[in-house]
C-alpha positions as a Markdown table, in Angstrom:
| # | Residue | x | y | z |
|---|---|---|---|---|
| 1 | Unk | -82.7 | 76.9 | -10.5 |
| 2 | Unk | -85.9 | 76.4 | -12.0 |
| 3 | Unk | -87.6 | 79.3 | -11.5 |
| 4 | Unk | -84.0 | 81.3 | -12.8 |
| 5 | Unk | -84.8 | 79.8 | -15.8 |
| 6 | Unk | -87.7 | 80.3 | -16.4 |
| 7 | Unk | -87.9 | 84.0 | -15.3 |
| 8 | Unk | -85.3 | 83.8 | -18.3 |
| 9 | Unk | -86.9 | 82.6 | -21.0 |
| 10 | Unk | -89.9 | 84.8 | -20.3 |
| 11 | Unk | -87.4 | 87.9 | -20.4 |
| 12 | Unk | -86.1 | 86.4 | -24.1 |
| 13 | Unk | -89.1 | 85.0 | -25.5 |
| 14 | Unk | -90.0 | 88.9 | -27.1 |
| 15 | Unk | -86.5 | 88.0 | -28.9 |
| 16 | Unk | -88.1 | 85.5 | -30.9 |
| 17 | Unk | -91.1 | 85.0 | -33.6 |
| 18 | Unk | -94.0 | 82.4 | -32.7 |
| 19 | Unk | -92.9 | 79.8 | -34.7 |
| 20 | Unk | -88.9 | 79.8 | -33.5 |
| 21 | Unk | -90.7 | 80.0 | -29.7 |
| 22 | Unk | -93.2 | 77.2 | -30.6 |
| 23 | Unk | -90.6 | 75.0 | -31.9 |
| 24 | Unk | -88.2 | 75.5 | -29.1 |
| 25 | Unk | -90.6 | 75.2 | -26.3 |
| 26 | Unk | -92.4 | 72.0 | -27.9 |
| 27 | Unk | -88.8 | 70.1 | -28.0 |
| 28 | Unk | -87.0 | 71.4 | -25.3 |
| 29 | Unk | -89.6 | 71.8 | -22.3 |
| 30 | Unk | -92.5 | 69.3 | -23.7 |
| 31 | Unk | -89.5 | 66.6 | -25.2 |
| 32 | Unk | -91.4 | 66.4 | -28.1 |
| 33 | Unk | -89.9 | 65.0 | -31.3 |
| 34 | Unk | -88.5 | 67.2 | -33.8 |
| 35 | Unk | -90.2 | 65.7 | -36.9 |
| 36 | Unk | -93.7 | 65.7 | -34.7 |
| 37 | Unk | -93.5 | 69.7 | -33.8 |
| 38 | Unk | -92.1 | 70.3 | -37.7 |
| 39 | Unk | -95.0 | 68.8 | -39.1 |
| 40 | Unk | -97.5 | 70.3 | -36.6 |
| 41 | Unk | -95.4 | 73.9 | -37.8 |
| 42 | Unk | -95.3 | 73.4 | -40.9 |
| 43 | Unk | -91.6 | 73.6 | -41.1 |
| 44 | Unk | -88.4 | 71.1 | -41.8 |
| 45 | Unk | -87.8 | 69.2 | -39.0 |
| 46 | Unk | -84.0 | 70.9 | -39.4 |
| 47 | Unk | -85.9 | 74.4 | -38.9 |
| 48 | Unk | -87.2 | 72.8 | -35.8 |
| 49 | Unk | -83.2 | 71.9 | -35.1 |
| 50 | Unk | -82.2 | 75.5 | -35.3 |
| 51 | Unk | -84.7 | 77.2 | -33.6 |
| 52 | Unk | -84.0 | 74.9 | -30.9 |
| 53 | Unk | -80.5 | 75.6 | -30.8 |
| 54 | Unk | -81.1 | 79.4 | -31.5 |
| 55 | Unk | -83.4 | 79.8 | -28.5 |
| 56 | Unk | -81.0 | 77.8 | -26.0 |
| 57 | Unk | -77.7 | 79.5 | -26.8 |
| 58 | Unk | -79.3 | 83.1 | -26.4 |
| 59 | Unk | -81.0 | 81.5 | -23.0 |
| 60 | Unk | -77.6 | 80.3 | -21.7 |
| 61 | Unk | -76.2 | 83.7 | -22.5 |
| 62 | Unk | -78.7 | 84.8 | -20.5 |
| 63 | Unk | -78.2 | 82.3 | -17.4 |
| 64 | Unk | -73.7 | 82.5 | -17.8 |
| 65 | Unk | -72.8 | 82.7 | -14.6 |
| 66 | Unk | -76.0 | 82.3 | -11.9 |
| 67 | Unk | -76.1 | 78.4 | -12.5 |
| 68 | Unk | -72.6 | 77.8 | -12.1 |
């Protein structure tokens, strides 16, 4: 399952600009706060929020149907 995923999100990441990528990967795969990675960005911590969000709903596109 692991390694799905992240053959995944290396096949997405071109998808997305540095800072959306940053943001996502700092919160989702290093669990670091929101406010902590928006500051470290220099963006809202809401920013961090939607780039998150944006990043995991094009990667479970991606994964519909092989984790199941």
């Amino acid at each position: 399952r692991a390694v799905i995923t992240a053959r995944a999100a290396r096949l997405i990441r071109s998808d997305f600009n540095d800072a959306t990528w940053a943001a996502f990967w700092a919160t989702a795969v290093e669990d670091r706060p929101a406010a902590e990675v928006a500051a470290e960005l220099g963006l809202s911590a809401n920013a961090v929020y939607l780039a998150r969000a944006r990043v995991l709903h094009r990667l479970r596109r991606e994964l519909a149907g092989l984790l199941d």
